[in-house]
C-alpha positions, 0 to 999 in steps of 0.5 A: 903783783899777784893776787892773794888767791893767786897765790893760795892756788899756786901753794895749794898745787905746790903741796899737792906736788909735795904730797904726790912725790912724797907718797909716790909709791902708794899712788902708782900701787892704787892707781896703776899709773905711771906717775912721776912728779905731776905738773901742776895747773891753776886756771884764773880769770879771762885774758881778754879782761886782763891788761897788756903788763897782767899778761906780761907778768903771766908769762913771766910767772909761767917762765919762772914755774918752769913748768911746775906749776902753769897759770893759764887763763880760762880764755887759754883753757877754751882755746886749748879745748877748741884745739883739741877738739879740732884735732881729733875730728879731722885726725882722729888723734888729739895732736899736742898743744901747736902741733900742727899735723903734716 
């Protein structure tokens, strides 16, 4: 089960949401972004300190967020940052998270 503080970032992130779509038009006029309905993301302890059935239940939780919210580990995070960094210092571009260039 899904720790309490877990818990509380994924509700923290889900109000922010809520906050953002209820208020859409103010932020799009002060920050001149095209701003829609933001995905959220919450950042947790490292997978390779986490048991085979933690990371199930991860995936699971991320399946079921359908994207809304992600909880992604900080081991995922360095990963991601490695990619991009890659990307950019052989194609001069950031390539999306797996894409891999032609």
């Amino acid at each position: 089960d899904p720790s309490s503080v877990l818990t509380h970032a994924e509700q923290q992130v889900l109000n922010w949401q809520r906050w953002i779509r209820q208020n859409i038009a103010y932020i799009r006029f002060e920050s001149q972004l095209p701003m829609n309905d933001p995905e959220g993301l919450v950042i947790i302890g490292l997978r390779s300190q986490m048991s085979q059935d933690e990371i199930h239940q991860l995936e699971e939780r991320n399946i079921s967020r359908r994207g809304r919210i992600k909880v992604i580990t900080f081991d995922d995070l360095a990963l991601q940052l490695n990619h991009l960094i890659e990307n950019v210092a052989t194609f001069g571009r950031c390539l999306p998270y797996g894409v891999v260039a032609p």
